[in-house]
VOPATI-93928 format. One record per residue (C-alpha): x, y, z; residue in one letter. Coordinates in steps of 0.5 Angstrom, whole numbers, padded with zeros to 4 digits, always signed. Example, Ala and Ser with C-alpha at 12.3 -4.5 7.8 and 13.67 -1.06 7.14 Angstrom:
2
+0025-0009+0016A +0027-0002+0014S 
***
This chain:
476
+0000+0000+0000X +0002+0007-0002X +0000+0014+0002X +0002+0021+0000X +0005+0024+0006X +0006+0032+0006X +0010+0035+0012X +0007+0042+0010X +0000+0039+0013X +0001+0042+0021X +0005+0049+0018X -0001+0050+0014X -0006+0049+0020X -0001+0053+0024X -0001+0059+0019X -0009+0058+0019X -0011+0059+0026X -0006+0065+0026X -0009+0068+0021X -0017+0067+0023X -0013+0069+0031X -0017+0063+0033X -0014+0058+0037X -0020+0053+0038X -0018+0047+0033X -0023+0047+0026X -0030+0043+0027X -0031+0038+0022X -0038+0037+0020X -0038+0030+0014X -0046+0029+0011X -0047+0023+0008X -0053+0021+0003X -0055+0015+0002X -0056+0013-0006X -0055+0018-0008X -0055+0019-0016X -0049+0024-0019X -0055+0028-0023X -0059+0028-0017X -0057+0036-0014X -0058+0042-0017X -0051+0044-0017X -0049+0038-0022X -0055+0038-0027X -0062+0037-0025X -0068+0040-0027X -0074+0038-0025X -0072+0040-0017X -0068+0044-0013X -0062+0043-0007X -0061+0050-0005X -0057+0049+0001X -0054+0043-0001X -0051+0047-0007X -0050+0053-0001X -0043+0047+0000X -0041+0048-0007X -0042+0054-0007X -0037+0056-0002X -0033+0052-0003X -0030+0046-0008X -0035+0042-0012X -0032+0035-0015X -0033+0033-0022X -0029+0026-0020X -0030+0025-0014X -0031+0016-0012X -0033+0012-0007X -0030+0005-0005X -0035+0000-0006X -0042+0001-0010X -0046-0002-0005X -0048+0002+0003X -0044-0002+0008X -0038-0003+0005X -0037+0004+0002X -0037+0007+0010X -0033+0003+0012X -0028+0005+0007X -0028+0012+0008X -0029+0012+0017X -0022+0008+0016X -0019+0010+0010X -0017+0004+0008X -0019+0000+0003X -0025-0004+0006X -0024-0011+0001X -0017-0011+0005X -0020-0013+0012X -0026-0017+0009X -0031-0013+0008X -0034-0015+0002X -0041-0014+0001X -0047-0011+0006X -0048-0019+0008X -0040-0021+0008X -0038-0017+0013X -0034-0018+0019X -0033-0012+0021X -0028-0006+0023X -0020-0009+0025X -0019-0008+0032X -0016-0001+0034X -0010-0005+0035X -0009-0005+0028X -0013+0001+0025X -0015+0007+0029X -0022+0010+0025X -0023+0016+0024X -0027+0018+0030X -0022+0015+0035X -0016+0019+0032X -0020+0025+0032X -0021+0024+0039X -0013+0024+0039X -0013+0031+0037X -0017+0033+0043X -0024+0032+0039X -0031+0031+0042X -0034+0025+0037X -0041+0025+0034X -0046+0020+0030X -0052+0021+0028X -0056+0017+0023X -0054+0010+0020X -0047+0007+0022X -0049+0000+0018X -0041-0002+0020X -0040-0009+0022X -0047-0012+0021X -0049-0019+0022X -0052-0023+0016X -0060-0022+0017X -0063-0027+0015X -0060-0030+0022X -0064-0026+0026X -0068-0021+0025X -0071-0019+0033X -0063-0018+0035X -0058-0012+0033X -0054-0013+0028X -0047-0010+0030X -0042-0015+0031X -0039-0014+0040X -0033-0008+0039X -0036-0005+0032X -0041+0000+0035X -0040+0006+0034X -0039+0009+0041X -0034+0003+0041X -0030+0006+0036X -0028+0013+0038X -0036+0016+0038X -0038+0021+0045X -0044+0021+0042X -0049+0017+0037X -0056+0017+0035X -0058+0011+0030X -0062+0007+0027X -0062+0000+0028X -0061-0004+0020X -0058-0001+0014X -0064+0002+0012X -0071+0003+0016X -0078+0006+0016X -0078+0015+0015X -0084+0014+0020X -0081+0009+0026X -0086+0010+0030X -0092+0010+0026X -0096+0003+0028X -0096+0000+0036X -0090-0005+0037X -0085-0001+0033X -0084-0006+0028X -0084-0006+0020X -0087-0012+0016X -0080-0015+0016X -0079-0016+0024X -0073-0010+0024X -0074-0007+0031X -0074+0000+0029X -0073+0004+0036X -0068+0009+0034X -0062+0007+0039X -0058+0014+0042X -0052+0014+0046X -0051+0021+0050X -0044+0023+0051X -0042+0021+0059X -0047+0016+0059X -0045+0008+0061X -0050+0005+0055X -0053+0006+0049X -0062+0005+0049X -0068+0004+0044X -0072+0010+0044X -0078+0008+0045X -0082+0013+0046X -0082+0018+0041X -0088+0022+0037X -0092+0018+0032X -0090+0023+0027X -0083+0022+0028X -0079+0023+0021X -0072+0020+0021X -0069+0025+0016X -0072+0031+0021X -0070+0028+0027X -0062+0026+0025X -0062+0034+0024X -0065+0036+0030X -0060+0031+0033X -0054+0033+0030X -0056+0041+0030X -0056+0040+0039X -0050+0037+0038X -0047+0042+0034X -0050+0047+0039X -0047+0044+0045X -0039+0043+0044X -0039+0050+0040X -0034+0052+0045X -0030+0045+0043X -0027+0042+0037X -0033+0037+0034X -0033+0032+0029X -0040+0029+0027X -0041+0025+0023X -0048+0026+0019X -0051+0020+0016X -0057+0020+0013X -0061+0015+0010X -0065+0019+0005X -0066+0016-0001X -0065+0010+0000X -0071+0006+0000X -0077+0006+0003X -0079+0011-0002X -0084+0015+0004X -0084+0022+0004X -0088+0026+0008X -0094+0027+0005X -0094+0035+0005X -0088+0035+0001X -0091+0030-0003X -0097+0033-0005X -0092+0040-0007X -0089+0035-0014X -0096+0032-0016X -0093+0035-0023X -0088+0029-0023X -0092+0024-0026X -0087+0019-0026X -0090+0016-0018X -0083+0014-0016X -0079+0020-0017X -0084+0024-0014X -0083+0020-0009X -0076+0021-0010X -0076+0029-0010X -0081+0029-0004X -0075+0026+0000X -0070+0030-0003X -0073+0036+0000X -0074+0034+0007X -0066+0032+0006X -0064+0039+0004X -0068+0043+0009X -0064+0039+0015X -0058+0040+0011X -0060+0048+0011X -0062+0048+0018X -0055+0045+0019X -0051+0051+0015X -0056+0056+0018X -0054+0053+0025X -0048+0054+0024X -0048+0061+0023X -0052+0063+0027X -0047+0061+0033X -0041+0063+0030X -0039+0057+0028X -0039+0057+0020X -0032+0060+0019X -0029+0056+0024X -0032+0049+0021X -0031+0045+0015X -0036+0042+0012X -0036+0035+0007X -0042+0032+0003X -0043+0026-0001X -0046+0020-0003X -0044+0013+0000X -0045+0011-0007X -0049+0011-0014X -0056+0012-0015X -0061+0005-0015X -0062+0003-0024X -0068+0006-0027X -0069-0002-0029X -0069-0004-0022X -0075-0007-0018X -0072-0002-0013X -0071+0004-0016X -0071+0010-0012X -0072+0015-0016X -0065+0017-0016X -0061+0019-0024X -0054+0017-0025X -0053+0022-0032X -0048+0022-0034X -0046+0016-0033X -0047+0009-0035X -0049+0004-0029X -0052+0005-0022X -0052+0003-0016X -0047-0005-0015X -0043-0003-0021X -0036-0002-0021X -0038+0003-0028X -0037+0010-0026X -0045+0010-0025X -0044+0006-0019X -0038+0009-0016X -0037+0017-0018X -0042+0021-0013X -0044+0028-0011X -0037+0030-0007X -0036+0037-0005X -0033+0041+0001X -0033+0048+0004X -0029+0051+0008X -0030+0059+0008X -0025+0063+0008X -0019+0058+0008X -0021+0055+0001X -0023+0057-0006X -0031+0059-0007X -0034+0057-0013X -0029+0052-0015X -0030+0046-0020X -0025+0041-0020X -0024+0036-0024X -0018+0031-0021X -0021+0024-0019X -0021+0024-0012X -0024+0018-0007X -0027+0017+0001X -0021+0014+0002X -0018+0021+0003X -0022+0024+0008X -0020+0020+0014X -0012+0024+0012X -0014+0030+0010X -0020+0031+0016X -0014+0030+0020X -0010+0034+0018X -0015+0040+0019X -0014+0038+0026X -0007+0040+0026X -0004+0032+0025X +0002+0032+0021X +0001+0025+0018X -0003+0018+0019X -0001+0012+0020X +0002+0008+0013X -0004+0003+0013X -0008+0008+0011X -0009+0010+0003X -0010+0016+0002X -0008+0022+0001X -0008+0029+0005X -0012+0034+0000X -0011+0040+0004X -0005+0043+0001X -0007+0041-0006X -0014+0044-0004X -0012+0051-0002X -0006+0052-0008X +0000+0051-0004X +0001+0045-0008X +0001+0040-0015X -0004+0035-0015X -0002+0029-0011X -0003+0023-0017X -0005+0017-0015X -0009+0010-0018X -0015+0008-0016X -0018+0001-0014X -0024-0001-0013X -0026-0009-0011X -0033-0011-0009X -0037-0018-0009X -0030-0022-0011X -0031-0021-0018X -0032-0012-0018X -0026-0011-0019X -0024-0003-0024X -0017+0000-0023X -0017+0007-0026X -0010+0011-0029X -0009+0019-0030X -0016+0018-0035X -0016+0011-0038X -0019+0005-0033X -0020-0002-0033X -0027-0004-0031X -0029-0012-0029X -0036-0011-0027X -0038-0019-0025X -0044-0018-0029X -0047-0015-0036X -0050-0007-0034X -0055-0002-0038X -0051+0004-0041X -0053+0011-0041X -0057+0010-0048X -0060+0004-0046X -0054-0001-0050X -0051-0007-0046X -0045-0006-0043X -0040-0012-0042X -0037-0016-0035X -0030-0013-0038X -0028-0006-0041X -0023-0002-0042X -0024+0005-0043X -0021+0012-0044X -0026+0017-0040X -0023+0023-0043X -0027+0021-0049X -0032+0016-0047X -0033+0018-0041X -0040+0014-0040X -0036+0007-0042X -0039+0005-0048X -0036-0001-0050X -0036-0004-0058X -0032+0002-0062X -0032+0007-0056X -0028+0001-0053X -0021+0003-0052X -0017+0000-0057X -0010+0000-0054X -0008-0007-0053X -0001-0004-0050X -0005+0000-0044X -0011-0005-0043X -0004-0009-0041X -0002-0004-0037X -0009-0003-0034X -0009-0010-0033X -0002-0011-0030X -0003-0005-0025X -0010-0008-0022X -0008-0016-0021X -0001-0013-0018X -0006-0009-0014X -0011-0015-0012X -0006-0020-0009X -0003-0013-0005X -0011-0014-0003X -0011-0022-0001X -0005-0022+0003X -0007-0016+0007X -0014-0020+0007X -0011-0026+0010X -0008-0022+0016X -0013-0016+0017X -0019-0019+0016X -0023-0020+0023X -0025-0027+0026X -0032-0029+0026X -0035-0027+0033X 
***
């Protein structure tokens, strides 16, 4: 494995802090989407809605035309980017083989090292780390012993119970969806010994709301502190439930699944402007940097589970190492201490945040397990861009390697480009001129490059099984 390591990184933070005159260490605020299509923001294209707040971040701040995940499927993409490290490395292959996150022996996430930096810690919304299979047993928590999220370095944490879960919890009698999932929200308050099921919330009770409102309190109560929270939505993934008043507002939409779609969409983005209001109303917004992203693609269009969601560009969705299911909505802001209004077109990953939060946090360099690169001085002008190959391995055979702007994609099946043609299990493309991944005669055509390509990522693939053997955690 290969990290880039920048020793500017603390003189940076240093000549920041002296310039703002503040000695209070930046706040990081890290907003996740779940499913969440590249053309489904108003700020990367769409049409037939608006994200007004959600464009408020890019505006101010750094928006990502090639920003990735590292899976394209929810839990293995998370667990990517709390620990920085390729999640395939340690065993997590897909939502249902999943052993969980290493020991903090081994690898120390992102919370438990901003911790380190004299930072308090905050979840609220899915964590989806280190589940158990559940077909075993639905009526029992999921999260294996030692991966919860107050095990792993959060203060505070407020979550649902599974992957996905009902919008409305709380809506019938025994709190239980058609499926058997407990759908009680679980909280842990910072001090308190034990995490508990809320059982007596509101029968109105709106999960995209109530995350905000939680996170907005914790914002309020560390304000005089260095926070780091983690704020991760479930919206819109499925279950396709609105609140009926936002759902009345799109009636125009005929398509009934989109309307749905939009509908969810704009409960997500008023949270996330409530947030960015919180923040400055308390003094805070200069002094916090703020990330947003999808954990992965949109869901098909074709698919029985389609959320509505839109990846146009790009060809594949939601469980395809092509661009549709790995390049995501990506932006930060920072204001005043990072360009406003910037488009950037360098390939960025998840895999960066966990250097470059802390790096932010005045930490001069992470540990050599981890892969990614600290963006923070490529961010704010004082250097190149850090070039770096990107990998991606999901699934044992969803494999994609990417090289400046040529990639080798094996998808593990055929997929639906964007003009409705099949797309083959394997490809090799240049997305500089074809950039939805067209196969056939849009194919790369470069026998010399297909084998460097291939070289790269089977050289990249035993790295990835020889840590796998070591990293990965035992059954518990």
């Amino acid at each position: 494995m290969t990290k880039i390591k920048n020793s500017t990184a603390v003189l940076f933070f240093i000549l920041i802090v002296s310039a703002c005159g503040k000695a209070q260490q930046p706040n990081v605020l890290l907003i996740i989407a779940d499913d969440l299509g590249y053309n489904d923001l108003g700020c990367y294209g769409v049409k037939d809605f608006e994200t007004p707040n959600i464009d408020r971040i890019a505006a101010r701040g750094i928006r990502f035309t090639d920003g990735y995940v590292t899976a394209p499927q929810c839990g293995p993409s998370r667990a990517g980017l709390i620990t920085g490290l390729s999640q395939a490395r340690f065993g997590v292959m897909d939502n249902h083989q999943d052993n969980g996150l290493p020991s903090s022996e081994v690898v120390k996430i992102l919370p438990e090292q901003m911790k380190e930096q004299g930072y308090v810690t905050g979840m609220v919304g899915k964590w989806h780390i280190g589940f158990h299979d559940i077909q075993k047993d639905r009526s029992k928590s999921h999260t294996r012993k030692g991966n919860a999220p107050w095990e792993r370095g959060f203060d505070y944490a407020f979550k649902i119970f599974a992957g996905s879960s009902q919008y409305f919890p709380y809506a019938t009698p025994d709190f239980r969806s058609k499926i058997g999932w407990i759908k009680h929200l679980q909280e842990k308050k910072e001090g308190s010994a034990e995490a508990v099921y809320l059982s007596d919330l509101p029968k109105d009770t709106y999960t995209t709301d109530i995350f905000t409102d939680r996170g907005i309190d914790f914002v309020k109560r560390h304000k005089k502190e260095p926070w780091f929270l983690y704020l991760s939505y479930t919206a819109p993934h499925g279950p396709m439930q609105p609140k009926p008043e936002k759902l009345k507002k799109y009636k125009h939409i005929k398509n009934g699944v989109r309307r749905k779609f939009v509908a969810m969409m704009e409960s997500l983005d008023e949270g996330i402007g409530r947030m960015l209001n919180t923040l400055e109303e308390t003094g805070q917004l200069e002094n916090t940097v703020v990330w947003f992203l999808s954990d992965n693609g949109g869901v098909a269009v074709n698919s029985k589970n389609w959320n509505g969601s839109r990846c146009d560009p790009f060809s594949g969705a939601k469980g395809d190492v092509y661009e549709g299911g790995i390049r995501v909505p990506f932006m930060v802001s920072w204001p005043g201490k990072l360009p406003e209004g910037k488009v950037v077109s360098d390939p960025i990953t998840s895999l960066d945040l966990l250097p470059t939060c802390l790096a932010v946090a005045g930490k001069e360099k992470v540990a050599d397990i981890h892969e990614g690169r600290n963006l923070l001085p490529w961010l704010s002008g004082d250097v190149s861009y850090p070039s770096k190959d990107l990998f991606w391995s999901w699934r044992g055979d969803y494999h994609a390697v990417r090289m400046d702007n040529l990639k080798e994609i094996r998808n593990g099946r055929p997929t639906m480009a964007v003009d409705g043609t099949e797309l083959p299990k394997h490809n090799f493309v240049d997305l500089k001129v074809n950039p939805t991944e067209l196969a056939g005669e849009h194919a790369l055509q470069n026998k010399k490059k297909e084998k460097k390509l291939a070289k790269r990522l089977d050289s990249w693939l035993d790295d990835l099984k020889k840590d796998a053997k070591k990293l990965t955690p035992s059954e518990k």
